[in-house]
VMD Tcl script that builds the backbone (N, CA, C; Angstrom):
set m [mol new atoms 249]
animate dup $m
set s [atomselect $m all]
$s set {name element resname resid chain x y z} {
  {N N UNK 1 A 172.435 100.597 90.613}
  {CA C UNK 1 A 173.034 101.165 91.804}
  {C C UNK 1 A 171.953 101.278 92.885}
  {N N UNK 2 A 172.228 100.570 93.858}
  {CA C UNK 2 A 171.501 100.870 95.131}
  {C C UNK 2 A 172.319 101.321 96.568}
  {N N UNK 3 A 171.676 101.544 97.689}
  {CA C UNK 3 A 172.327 102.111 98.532}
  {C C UNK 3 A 171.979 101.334 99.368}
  {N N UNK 4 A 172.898 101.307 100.993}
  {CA C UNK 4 A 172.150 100.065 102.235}
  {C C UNK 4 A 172.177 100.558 103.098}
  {N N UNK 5 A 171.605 100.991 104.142}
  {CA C UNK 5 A 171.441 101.542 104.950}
  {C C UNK 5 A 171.509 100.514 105.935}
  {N N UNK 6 A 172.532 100.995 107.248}
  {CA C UNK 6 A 173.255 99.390 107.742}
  {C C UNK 6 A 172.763 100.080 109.509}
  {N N UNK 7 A 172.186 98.773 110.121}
  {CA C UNK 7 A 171.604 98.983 111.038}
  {C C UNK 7 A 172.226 98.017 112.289}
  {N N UNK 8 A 172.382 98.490 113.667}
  {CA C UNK 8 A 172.583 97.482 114.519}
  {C C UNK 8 A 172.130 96.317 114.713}
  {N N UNK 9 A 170.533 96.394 114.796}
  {CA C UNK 9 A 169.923 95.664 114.520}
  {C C UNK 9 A 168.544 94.905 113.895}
  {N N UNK 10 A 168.020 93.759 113.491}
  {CA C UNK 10 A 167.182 93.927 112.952}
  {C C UNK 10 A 165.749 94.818 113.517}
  {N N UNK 11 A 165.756 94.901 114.652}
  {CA C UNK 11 A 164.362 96.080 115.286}
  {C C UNK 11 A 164.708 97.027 114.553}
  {N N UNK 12 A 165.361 97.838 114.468}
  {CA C UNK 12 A 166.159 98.882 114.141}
  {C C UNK 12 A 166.053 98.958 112.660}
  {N N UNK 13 A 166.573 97.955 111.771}
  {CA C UNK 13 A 166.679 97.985 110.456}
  {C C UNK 13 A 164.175 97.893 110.110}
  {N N UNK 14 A 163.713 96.938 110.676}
  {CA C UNK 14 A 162.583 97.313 110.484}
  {C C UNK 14 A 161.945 98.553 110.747}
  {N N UNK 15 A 162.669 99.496 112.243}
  {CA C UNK 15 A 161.556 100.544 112.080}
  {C C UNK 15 A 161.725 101.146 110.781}
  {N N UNK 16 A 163.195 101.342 110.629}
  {CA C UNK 16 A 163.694 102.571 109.394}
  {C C UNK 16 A 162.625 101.967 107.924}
  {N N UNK 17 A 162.976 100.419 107.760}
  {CA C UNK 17 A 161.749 100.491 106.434}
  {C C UNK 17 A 160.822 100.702 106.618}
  {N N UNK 18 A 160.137 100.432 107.968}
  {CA C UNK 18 A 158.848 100.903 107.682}
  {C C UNK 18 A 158.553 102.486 107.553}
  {N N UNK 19 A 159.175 103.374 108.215}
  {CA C UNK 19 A 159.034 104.601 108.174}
  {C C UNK 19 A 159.647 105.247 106.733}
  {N N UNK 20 A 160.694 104.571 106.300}
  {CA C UNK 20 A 160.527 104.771 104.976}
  {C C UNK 20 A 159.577 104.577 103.833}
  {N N UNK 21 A 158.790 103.029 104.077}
  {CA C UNK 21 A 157.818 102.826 103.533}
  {C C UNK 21 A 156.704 103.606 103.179}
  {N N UNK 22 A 156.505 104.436 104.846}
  {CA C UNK 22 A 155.136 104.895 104.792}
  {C C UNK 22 A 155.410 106.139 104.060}
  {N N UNK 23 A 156.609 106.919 103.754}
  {CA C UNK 23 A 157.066 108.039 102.626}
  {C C UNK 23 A 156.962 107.948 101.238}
  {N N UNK 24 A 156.644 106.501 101.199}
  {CA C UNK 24 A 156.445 106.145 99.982}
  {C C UNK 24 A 158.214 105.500 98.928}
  {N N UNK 25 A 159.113 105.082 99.813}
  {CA C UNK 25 A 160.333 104.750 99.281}
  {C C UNK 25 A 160.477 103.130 99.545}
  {N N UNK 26 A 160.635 102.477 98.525}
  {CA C UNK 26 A 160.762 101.290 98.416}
  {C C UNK 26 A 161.945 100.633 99.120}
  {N N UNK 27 A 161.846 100.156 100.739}
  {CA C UNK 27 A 162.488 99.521 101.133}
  {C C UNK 27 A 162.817 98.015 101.682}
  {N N UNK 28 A 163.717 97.246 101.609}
  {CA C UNK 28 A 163.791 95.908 101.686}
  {C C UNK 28 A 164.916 95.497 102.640}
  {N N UNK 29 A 164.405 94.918 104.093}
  {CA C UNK 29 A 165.550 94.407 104.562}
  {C C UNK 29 A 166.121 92.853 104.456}
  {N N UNK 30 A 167.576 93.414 104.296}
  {CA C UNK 30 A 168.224 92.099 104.299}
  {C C UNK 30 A 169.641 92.115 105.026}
  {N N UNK 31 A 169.879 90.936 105.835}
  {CA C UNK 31 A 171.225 91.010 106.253}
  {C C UNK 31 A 172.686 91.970 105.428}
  {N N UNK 32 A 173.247 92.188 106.547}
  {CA C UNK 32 A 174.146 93.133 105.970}
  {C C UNK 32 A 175.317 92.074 105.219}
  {N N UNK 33 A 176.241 92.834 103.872}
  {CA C UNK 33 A 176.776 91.343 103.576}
  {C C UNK 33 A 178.392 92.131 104.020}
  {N N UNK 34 A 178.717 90.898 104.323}
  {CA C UNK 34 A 179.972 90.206 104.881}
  {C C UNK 34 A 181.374 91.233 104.819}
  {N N UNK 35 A 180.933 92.219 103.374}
  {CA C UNK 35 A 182.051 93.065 102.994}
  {C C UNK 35 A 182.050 94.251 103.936}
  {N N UNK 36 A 180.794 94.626 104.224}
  {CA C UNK 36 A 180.700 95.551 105.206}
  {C C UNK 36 A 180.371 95.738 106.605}
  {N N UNK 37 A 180.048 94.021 106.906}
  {CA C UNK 37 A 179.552 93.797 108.289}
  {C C UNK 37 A 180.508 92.439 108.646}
  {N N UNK 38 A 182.278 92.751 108.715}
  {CA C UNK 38 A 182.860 90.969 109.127}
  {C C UNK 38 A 182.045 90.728 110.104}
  {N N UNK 39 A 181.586 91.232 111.095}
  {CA C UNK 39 A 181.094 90.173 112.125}
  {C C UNK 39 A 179.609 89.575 111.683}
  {N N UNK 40 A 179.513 90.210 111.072}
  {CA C UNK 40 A 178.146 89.216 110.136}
  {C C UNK 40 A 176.703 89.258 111.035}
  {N N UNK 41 A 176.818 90.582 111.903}
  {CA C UNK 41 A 175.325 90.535 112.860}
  {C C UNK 41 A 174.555 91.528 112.384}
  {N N UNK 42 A 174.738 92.236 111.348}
  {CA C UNK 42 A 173.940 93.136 111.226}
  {C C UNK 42 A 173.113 93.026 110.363}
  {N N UNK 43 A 172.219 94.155 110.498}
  {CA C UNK 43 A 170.806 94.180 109.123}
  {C C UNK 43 A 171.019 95.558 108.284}
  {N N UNK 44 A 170.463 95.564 107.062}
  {CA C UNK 44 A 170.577 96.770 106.334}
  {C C UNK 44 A 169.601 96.906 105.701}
  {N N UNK 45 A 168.817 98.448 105.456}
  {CA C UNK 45 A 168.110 98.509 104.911}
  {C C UNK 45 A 168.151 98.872 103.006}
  {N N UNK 46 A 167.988 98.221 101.895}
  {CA C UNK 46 A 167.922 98.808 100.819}
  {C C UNK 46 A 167.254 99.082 100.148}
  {N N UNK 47 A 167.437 100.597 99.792}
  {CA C UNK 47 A 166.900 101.364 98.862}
  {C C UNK 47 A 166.963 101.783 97.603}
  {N N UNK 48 A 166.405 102.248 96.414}
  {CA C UNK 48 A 167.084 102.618 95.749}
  {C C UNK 48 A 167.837 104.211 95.492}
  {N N UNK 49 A 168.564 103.935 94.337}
  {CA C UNK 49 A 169.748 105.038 94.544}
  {C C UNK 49 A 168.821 106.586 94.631}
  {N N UNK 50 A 167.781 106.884 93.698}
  {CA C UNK 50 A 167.215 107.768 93.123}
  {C C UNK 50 A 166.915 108.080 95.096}
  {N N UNK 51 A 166.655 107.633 95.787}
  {CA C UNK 51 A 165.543 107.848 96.766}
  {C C UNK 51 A 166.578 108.608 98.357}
  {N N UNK 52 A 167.890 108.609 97.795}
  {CA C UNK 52 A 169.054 108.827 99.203}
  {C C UNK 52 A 168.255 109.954 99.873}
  {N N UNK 53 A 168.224 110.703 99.685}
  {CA C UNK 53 A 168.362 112.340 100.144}
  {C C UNK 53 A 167.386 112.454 100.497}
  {N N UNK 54 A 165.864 111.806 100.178}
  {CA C UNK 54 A 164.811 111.805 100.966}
  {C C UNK 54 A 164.433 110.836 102.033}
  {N N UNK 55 A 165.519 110.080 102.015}
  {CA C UNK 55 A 165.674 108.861 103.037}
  {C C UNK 55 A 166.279 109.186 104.124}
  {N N UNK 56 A 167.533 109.843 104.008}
  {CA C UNK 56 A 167.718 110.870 105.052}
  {C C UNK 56 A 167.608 111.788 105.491}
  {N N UNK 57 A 166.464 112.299 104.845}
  {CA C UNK 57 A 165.438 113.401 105.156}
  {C C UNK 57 A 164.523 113.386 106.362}
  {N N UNK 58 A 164.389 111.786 106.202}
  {CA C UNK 58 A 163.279 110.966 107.063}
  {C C UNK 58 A 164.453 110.288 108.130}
  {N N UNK 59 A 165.288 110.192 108.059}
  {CA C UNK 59 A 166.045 109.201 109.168}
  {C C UNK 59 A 166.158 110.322 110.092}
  {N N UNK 60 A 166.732 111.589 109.371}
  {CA C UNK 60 A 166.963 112.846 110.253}
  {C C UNK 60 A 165.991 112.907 111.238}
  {N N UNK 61 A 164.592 113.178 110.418}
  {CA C UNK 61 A 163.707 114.003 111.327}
  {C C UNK 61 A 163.098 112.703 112.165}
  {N N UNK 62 A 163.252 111.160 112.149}
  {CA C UNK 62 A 162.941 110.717 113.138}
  {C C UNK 62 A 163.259 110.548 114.372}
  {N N UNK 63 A 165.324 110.777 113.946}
  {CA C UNK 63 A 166.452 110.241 115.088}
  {C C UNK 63 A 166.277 108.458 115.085}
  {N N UNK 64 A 165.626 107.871 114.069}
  {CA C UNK 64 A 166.342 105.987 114.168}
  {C C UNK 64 A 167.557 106.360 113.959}
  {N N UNK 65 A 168.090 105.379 114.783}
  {CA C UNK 65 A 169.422 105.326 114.646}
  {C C UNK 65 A 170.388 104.539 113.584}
  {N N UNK 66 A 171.070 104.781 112.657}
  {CA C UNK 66 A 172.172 103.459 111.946}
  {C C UNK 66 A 173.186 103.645 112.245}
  {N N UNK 67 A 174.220 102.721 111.281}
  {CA C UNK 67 A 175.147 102.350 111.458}
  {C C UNK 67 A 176.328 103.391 110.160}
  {N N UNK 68 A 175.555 103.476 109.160}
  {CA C UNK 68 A 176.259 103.996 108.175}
  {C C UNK 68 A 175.598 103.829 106.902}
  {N N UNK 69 A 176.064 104.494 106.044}
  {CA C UNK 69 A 175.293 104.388 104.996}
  {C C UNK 69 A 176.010 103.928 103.827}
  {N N UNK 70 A 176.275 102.461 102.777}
  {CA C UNK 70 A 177.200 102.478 102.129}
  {C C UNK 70 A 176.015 102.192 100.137}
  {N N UNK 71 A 176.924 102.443 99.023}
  {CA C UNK 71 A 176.393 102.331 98.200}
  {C C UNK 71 A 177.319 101.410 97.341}
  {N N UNK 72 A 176.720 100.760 96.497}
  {CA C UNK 72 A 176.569 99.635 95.708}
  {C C UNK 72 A 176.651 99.833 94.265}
  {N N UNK 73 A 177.981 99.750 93.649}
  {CA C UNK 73 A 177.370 100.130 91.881}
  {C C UNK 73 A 177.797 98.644 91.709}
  {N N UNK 74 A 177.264 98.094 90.096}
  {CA C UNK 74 A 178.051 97.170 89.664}
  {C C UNK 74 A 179.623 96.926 89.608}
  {N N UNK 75 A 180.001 95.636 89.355}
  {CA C UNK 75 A 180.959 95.898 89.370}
  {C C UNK 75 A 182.372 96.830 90.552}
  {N N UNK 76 A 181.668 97.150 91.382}
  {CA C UNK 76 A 182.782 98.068 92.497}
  {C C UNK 76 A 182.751 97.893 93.569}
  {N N UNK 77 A 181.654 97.062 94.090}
  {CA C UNK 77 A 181.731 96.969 95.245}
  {C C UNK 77 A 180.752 97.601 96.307}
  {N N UNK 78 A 180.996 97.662 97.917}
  {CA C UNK 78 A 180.289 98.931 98.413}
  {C C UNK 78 A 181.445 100.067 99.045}
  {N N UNK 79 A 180.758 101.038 98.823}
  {CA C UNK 79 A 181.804 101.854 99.678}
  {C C UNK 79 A 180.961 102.496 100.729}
  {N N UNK 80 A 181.282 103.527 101.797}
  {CA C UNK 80 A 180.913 104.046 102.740}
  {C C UNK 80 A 180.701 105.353 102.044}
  {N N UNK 81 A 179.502 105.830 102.382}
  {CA C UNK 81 A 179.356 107.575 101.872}
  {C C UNK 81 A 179.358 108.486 102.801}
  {N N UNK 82 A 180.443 109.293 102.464}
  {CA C UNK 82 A 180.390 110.379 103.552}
  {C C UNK 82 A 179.008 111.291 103.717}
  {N N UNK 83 A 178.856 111.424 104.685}
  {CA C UNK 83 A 177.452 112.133 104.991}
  {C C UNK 83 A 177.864 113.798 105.290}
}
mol reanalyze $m
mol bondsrecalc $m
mol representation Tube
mol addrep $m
């Protein structure tokens, strides 16, 4: 299970990893996929699951901006998490 943190754009999806990075949370951007972005322009950042709550710990206190936050189990799909 991982989570994606979905960004307007790729500037945007890089600051958030890097500022996640430097917290020490393993982040990786990659285009957003198709199920959650039809228009197919966006970037997302992913993390893993263990790491949510300190990820938006850090999104909080910077103000980067996203798009939404959706999570990923096997098998299910993504869904949108209410915040």
């Amino acid at each position: 299970m991982f989570y994606l943190i979905m960004c307007r754009s790729q500037t945007n999806a890089q600051r958030i990893s890097k500022a996640l990075e430097r917290a020490g949370i393993p982040a990786r951007i990659l285009r957003s996929p198709a199920e959650i972005s039809p228009a197919g322009c966006s970037y997302s950042v992913k993390i893993p699951a263990h790491a949510l709550s300190r990820a938006l710990t850090i999104l909080n206190g910077t103000g980067l901006p996203h798009q939404g936050v959706y999570v990923s189990a096997e098998g299910y799909g993504y869904r949108e998490v209410e915040l």
